[in-house]
C-alpha positions as CSV (number, residue, x, y, z in Angstrom):
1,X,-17.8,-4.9,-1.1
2,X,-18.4,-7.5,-4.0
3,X,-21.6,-7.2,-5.8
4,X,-23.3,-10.4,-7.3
5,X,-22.7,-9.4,-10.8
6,X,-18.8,-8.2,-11.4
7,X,-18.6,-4.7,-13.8
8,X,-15.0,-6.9,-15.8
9,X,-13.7,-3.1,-16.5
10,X,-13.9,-2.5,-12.6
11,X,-10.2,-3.2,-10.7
12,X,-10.1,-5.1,-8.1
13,X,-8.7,-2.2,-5.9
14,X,-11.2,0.2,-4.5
15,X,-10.4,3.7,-6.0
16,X,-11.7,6.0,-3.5
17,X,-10.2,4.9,0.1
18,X,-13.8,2.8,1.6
19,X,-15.3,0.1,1.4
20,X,-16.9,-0.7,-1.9
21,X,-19.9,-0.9,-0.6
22,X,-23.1,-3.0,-1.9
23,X,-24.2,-6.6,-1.9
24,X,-26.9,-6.8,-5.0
25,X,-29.2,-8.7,-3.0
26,X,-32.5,-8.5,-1.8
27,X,-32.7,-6.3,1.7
28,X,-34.6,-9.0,4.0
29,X,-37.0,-8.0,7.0
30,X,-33.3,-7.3,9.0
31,X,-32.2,-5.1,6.8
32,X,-28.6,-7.6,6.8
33,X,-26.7,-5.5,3.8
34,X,-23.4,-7.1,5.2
35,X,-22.0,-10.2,4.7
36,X,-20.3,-11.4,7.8
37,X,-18.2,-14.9,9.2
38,X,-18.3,-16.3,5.5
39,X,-15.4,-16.9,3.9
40,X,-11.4,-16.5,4.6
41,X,-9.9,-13.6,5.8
42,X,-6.6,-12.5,6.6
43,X,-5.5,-12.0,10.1
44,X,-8.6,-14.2,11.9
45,X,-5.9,-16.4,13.8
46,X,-4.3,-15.1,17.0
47,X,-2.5,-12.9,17.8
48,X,-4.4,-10.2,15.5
49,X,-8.1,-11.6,15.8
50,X,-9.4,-9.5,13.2
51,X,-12.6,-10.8,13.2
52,X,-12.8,-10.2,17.4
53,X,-16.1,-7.8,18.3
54,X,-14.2,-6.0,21.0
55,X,-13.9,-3.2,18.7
56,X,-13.0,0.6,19.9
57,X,-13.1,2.3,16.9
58,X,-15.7,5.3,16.7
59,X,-18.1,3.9,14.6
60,X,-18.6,1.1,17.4
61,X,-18.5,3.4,19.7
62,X,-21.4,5.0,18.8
63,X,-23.5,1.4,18.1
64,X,-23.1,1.0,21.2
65,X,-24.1,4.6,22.0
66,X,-27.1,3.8,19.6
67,X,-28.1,0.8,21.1
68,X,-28.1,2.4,24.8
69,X,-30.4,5.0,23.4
70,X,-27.8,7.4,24.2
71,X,-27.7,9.0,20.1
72,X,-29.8,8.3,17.6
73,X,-29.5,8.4,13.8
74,X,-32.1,11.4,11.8
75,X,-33.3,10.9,8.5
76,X,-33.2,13.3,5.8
77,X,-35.2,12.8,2.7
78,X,-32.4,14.1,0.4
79,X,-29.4,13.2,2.5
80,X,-30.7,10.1,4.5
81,X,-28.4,10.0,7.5
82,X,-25.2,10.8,6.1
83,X,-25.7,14.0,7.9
84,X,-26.6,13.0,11.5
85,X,-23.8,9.9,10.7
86,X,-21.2,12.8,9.9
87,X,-21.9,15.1,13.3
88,X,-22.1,12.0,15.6
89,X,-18.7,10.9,14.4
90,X,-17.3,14.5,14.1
91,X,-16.4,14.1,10.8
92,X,-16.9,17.7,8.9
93,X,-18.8,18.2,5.3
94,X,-16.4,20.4,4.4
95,X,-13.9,17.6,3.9
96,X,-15.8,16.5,1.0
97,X,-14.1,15.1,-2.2
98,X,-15.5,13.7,-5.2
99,X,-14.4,10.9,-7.6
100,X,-16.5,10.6,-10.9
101,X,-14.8,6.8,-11.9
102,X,-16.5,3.8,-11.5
103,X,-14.1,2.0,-9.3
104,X,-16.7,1.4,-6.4
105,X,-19.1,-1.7,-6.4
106,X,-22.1,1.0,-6.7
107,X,-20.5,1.9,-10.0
108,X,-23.9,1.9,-11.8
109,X,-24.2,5.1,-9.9
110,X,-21.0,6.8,-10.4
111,X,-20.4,9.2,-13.3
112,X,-19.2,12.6,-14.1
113,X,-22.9,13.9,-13.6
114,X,-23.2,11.8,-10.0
115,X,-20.0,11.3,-8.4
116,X,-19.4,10.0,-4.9
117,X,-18.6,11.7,-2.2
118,X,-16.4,11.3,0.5
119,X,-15.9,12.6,4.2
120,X,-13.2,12.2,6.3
121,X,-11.7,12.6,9.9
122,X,-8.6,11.6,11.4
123,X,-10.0,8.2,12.3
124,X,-13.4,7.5,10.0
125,X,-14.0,7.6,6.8
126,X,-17.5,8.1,5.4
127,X,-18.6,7.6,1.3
128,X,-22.2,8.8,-0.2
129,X,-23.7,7.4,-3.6
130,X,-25.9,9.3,-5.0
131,X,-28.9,7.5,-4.8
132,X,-27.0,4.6,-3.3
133,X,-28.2,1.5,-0.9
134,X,-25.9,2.1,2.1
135,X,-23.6,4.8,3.2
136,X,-20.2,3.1,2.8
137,X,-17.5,3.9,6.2
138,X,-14.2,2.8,7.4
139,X,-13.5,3.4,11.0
140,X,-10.0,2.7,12.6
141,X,-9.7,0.7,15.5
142,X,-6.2,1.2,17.4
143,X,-5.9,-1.9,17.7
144,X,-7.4,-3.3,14.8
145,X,-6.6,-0.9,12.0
146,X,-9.3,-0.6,9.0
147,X,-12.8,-1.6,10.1
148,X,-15.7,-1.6,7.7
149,X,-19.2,-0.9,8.1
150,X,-22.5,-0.5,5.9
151,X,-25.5,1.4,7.2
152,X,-28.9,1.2,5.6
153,X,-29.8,4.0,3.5
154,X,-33.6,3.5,3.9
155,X,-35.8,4.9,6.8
156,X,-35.9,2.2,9.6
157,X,-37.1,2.0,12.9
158,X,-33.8,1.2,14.1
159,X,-31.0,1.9,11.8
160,X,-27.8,-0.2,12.8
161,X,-24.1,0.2,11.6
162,X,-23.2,-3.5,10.2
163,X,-19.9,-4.5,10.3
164,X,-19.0,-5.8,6.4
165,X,-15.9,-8.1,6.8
166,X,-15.4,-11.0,3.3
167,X,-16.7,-8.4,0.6
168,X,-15.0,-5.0,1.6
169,X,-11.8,-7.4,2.7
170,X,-10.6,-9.1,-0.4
171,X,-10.2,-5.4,-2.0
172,X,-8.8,-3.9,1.0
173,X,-6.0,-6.3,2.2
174,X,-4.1,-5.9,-1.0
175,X,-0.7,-4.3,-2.3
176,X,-2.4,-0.7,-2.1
177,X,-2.9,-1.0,1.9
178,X,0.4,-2.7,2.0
179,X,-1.2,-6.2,2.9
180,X,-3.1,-5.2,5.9
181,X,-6.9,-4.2,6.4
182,X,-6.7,-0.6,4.9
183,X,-7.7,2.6,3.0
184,X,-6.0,3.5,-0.4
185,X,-6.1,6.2,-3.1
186,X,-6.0,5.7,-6.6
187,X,-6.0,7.8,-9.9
188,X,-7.4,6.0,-12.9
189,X,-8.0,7.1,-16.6
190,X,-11.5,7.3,-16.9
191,X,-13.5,7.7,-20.0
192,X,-16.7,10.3,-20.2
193,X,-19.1,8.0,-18.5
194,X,-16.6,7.4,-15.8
195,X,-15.4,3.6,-16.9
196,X,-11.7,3.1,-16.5
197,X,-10.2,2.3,-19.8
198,X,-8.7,-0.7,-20.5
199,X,-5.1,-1.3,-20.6
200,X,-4.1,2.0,-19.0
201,X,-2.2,2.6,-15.8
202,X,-3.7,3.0,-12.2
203,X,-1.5,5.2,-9.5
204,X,-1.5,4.5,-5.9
205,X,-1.6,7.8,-4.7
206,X,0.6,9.1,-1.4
207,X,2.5,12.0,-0.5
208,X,5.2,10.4,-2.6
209,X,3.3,10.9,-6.1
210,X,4.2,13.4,-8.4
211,X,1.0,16.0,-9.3
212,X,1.2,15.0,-12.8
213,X,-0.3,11.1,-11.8
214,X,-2.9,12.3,-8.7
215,X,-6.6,12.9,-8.8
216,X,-7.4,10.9,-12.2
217,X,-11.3,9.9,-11.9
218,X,-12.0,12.8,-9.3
219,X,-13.5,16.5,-9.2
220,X,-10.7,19.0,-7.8
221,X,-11.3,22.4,-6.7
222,X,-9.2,24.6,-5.5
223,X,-6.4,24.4,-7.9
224,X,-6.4,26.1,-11.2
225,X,-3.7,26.3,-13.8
226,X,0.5,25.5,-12.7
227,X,1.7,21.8,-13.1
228,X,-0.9,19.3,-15.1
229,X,-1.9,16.9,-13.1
230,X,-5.1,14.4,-13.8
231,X,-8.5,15.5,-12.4
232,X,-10.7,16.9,-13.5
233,X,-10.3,15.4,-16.8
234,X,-11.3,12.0,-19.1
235,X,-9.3,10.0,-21.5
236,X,-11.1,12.3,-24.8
237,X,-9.4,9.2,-27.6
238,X,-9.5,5.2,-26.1
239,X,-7.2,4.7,-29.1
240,X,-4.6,6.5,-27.5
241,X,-4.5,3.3,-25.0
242,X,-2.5,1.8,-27.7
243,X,0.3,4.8,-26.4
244,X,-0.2,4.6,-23.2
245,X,1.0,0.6,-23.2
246,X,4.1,2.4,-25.0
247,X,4.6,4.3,-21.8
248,X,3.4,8.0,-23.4
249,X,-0.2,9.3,-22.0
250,X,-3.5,9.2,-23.2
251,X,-5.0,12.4,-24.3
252,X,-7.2,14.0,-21.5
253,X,-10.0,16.3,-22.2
254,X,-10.8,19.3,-19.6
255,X,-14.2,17.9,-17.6
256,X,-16.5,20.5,-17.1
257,X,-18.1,19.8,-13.4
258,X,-21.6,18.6,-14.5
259,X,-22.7,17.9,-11.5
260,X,-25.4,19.6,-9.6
261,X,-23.9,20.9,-6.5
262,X,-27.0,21.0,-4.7
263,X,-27.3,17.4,-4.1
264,X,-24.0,17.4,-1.7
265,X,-23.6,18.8,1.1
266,X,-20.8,20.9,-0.2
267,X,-20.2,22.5,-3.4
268,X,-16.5,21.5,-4.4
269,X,-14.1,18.9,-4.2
270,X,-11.1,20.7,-1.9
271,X,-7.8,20.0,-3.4
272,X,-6.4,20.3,-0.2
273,X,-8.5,17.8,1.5
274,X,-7.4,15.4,-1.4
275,X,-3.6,16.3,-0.4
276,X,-4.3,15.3,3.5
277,X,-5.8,12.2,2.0
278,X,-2.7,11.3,0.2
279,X,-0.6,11.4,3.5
280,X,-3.5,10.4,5.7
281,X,-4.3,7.1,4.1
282,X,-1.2,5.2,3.9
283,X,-0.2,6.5,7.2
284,X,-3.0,5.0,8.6
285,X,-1.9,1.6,7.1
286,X,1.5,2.0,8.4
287,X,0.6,2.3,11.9
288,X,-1.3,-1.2,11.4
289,X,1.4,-2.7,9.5
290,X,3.3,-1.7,12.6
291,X,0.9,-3.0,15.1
292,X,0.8,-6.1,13.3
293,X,4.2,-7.1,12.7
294,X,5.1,-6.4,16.4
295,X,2.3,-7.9,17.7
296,X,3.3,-11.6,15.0
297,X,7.1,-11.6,16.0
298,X,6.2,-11.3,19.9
299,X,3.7,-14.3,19.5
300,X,5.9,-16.1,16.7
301,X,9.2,-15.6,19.5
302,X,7.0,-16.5,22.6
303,X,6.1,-19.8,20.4
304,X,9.3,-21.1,19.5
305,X,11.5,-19.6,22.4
306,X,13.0,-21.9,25.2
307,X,11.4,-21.7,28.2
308,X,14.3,-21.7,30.6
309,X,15.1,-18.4,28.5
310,X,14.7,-15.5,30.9
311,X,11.2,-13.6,29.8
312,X,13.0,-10.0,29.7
313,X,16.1,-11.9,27.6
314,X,16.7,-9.7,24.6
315,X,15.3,-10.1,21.3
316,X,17.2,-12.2,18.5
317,X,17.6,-9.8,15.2
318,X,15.0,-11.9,13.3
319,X,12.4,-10.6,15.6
320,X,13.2,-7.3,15.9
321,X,14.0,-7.1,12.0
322,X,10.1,-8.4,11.3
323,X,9.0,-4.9,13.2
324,X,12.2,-2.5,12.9
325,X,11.8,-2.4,9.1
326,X,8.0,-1.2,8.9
327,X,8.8,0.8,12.1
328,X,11.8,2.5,10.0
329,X,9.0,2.8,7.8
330,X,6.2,4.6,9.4
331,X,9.0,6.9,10.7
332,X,9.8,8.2,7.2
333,X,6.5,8.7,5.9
334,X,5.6,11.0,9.5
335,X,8.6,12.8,9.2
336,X,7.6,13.2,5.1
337,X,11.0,12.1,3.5
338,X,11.2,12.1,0.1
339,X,7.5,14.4,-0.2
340,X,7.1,14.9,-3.6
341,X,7.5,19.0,-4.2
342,X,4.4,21.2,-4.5
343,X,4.5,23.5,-7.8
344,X,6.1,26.7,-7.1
345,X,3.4,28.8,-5.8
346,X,3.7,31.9,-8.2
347,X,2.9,29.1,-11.2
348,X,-0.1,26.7,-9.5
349,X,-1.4,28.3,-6.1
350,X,-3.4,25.8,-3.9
351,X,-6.1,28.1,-2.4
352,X,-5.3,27.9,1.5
353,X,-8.8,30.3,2.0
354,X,-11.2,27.4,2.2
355,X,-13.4,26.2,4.9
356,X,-11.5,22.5,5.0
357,X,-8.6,24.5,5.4
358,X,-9.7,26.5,8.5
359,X,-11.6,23.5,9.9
360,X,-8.6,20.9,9.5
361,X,-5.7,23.7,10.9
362,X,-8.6,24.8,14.2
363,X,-8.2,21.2,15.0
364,X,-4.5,21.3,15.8
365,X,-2.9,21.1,19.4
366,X,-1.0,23.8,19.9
367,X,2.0,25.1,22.1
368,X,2.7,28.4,23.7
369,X,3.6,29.7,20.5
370,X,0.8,29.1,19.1
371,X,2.6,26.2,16.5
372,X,0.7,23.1,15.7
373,X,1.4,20.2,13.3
374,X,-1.7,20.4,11.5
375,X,-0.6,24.0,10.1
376,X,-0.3,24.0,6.7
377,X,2.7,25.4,4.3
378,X,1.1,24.6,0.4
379,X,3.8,26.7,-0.8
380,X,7.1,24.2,-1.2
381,X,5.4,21.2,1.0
382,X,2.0,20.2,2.5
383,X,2.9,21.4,6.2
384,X,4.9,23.7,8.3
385,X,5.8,21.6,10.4
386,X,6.6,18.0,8.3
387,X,5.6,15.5,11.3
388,X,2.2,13.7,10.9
389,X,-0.8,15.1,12.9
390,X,-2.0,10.8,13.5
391,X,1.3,10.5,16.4
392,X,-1.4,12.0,18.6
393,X,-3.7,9.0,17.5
394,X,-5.1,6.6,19.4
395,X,-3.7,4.1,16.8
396,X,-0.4,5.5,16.5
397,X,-0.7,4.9,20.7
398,X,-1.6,1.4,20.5
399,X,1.3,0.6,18.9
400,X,3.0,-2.4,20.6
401,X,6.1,-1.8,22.8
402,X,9.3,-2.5,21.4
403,X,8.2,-0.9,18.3
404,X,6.9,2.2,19.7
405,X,9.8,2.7,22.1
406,X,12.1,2.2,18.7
407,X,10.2,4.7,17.0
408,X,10.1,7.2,19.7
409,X,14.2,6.6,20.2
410,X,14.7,6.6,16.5
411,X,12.1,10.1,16.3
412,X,14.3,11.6,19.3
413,X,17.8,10.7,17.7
414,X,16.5,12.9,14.4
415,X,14.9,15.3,15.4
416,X,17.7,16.4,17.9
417,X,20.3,16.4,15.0
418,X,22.0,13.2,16.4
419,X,20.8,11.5,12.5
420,X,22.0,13.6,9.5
421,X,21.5,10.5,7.2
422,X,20.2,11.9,3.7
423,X,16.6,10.5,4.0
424,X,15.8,13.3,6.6
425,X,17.7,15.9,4.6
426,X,14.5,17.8,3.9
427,X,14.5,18.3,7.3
428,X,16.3,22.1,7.9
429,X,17.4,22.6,11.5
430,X,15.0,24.7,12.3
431,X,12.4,22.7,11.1
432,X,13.7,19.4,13.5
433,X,13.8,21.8,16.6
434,X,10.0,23.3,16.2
435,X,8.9,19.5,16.1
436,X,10.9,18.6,18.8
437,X,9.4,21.9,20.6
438,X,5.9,21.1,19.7
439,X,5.4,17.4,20.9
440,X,7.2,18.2,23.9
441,X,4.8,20.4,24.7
442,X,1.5,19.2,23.1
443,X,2.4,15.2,23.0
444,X,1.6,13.5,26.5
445,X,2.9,10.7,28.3
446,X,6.2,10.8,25.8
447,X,8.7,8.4,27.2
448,X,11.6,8.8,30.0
449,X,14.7,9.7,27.3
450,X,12.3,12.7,25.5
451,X,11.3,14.0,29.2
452,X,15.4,13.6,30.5
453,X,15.7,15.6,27.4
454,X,13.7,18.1,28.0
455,X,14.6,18.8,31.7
456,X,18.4,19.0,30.8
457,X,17.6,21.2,27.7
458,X,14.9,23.6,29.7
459,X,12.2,22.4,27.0
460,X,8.1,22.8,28.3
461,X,6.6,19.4,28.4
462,X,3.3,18.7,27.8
463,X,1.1,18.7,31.0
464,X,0.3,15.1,31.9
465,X,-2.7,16.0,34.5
466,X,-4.8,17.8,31.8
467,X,-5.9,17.1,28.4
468,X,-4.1,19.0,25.4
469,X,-4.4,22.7,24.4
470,X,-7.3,21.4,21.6
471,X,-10.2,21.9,19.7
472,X,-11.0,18.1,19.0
473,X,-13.4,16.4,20.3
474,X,-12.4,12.5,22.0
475,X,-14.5,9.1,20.5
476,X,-14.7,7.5,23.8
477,X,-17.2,10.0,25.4
């Protein structure tokens, strides 16, 4: 969120995935940190509604939990509630990363000696200031996409989640979240307090990036030596901006971690939770750029259509062009084409031994033999099985029918072989067939041409009468 006095050397993109977080005003007797229905944003006009309050995503879940006096929010002296917020949102500590750059609006706080922490889920995303005003969260919606919320960091009688809509927007419906409401990743040079340095490149960071331009501006544990790459580390000469504007690289000194690990709730930084986080977060602003497109051409079509046109007429190419291309889209980046390659392991190991790591892989729904798509590989590639753990999302769900039933098709016609095009070339045959395998049997309600596929082919399907072979627990309780 926007503060009332702008830090100049602070982009206007958020560098570390939520909400940037605090208005610098006065708290009031309401404790209203949030600005709210001031302002323009994006997407307010039918059909999205952005602005709507029938919200699903978890965070509103539990308000309304809160409110019924159903859960209730504990206060720490050290922690405040980020603690309690984490467990009642299922979000674990051990997914905790930390950026030391001052690309958040509570950059007065943010250095090598306090950076921020983040926690994450498959659907919420929670950041910690030290010594910060308000916990900072992003909670998807399936409907909706990225929503974003504020909560009170001081004891209160009644501590409320507020929804934070102008401030948090105009930095998170940008070219980062591909012009939806969204999360992003960036890697920034950063100079020993932590201030970006002028004149030198940002990365958006995805599954795409090459190691050499992640994790500048954050802590990164778990990876020692192999293939440079930019955390852990501070621009050590700002005259060597000069180069970087020649297209060379500015010298970067090794960061000690001066931080006292005692004041988070875990000690490190996990590489590999910052590798999930480079697939996770633009996947999650696929599926809305997705929902939305549909969900615009539909409402554009049903506009401008005749009305003596049949209502189950097909679609003219412009409208299914508006939601075939990002849907072509979102099926690429699941399917990981074009997955930048992981250092060869005997020269930069990724530790595979740490909590996140069991935590993140005991979540996955598995099938008889015992496969899930939240396995990881960390050798050559981030997972064993290269198909995104969010199609069992409730977001990747809501997506609108015809794109889902294109993406579903389009998933069936590679998987089975039936699309050799060189995108999907990383793709062995074995690896297409255990995919195929596992959503069969772990992926319910899958439509009629996967289940015809599966009878003719003697394939388990997943049953429909029972929920999944899995360790997660739902929102909606």
């Amino acid at each position: 969120m926007r503060s009332m006095v702008r830090n100049p050397r602070v982009p206007a993109l958020s560098a570390t995935l939520v909400a940037a977080a605090l208005v610098g005003l006065p708290l009031g007797a309401h404790a209203q940190i949030a600005v709210q229905n001031q302002g323009y944003i994006p997407f307010s006009d039918a059909p999205i509604d952005y602005r709507s309050n029938d919200l699903h995503d978890p965070v509103a879940k539990l308000q309304r939990q809160i409110e019924a006096g159903k859960a209730t929010l504990v206060y720490e002296p050290q922690f405040g509630y980020l603690r309690s917020v984490l467990k009642l949102l299922d979000v674990p500590a051990d997914s905790q990363t930390l950026v030391f750059s001052k690309t958040s609006f509570q950059y007065p706080k943010i250095s090598p000696d306090h950076p921020r922490a983040l926690y994450f889920n498959d659907d919420v995303y929670v950041g910690k200031v030290h010594d910060g005003k308000a916990l900072e969260i992003v909670s998807f919606d399936p409907t909706q996409g990225a929503i974003f919320y504020l909560l009170d960091e001081r004891k209160l009688a009644r501590p409320a989640f507020q929804r934070a809509e102008l401030d948090c927007t105009q930095c998170h419906i940008a070219a980062g979240t591909r012009g939806i409401p969204g999360v992003l990743l960036q890697s920034v040079y950063a100079d020993n307090t932590g201030t970006l340095v002028p004149g030198t490149r940002t990365f958006i960071t995805d599954q795409h990036s090459p190691f050499t331009q992640r994790w500048g501006g954050w802590y990164v544990t778990g990876y020692e030596g192999g293939e440079p790459h930019m955390g852990n580390a501070v621009v050590s000469n700002v005259a060597a901006v000069s180069n970087v504007q020649a297209g060379s690289s500015p010298a970067l000194s090794p960061l000690v971690h001066r931080y006292d690990p005692s004041a988070y709730l875990f000690p490190g930084s996990d590489v590999v939770a910052l590798l999930v986080l480079a697939h996770q977060t633009q996947m999650h602003n696929l599926i809305t750029l997705t929902n939305y497109e549909t969900r615009l051409a539909l409402y554009s079509y049903g506009q401008t259509r005749d009305a003596k046109s049949p209502g189950d007429a097909p679609l003219p190419e412009s409208v299914r062009q508006r939601f075939e291309r990002p849907a072509e889209q979102l099926l690429r980046y699941m399917l990981f084409a074009n997955e930048a390659p992981f250092p060869s392991a005997d020269k930069a190991p990724i530790a595979r031994s740490s909590d996140f790591v069991r935590e993140f892989e005991a979540r996955g729904i598995r099938d008889s033999a015992g496969r899930s798509l939240r396995d990881f590989d960390l050798t050559t590639r981030l997972f064993r099985y290269p198909c995104s753990y969010l199609v069992y999302s409730d977001a990747f769900d809501a997506i609108p029918d015809p794109a889902r039933s294109y993406i579903y098709h389009r998933l069936l016609e590679i998987l089975t072989g039936r699309d050799q095009s060189p995108d999907f070339a990383s793709l062995s045959g074995e690896d297409r067939r255990a995919i195929l395998e596992i959503l069969l049997a772990t992926k319910p309600r899958l439509p009629r041409e996967w289940r015809e596929y599966a009878n003719s082919n003697h394939l388990r399907l997943a049953d429909e009468r029972s929920p999944p072979n899995s360790q997660e627990q739902t929102h909606d309780q």
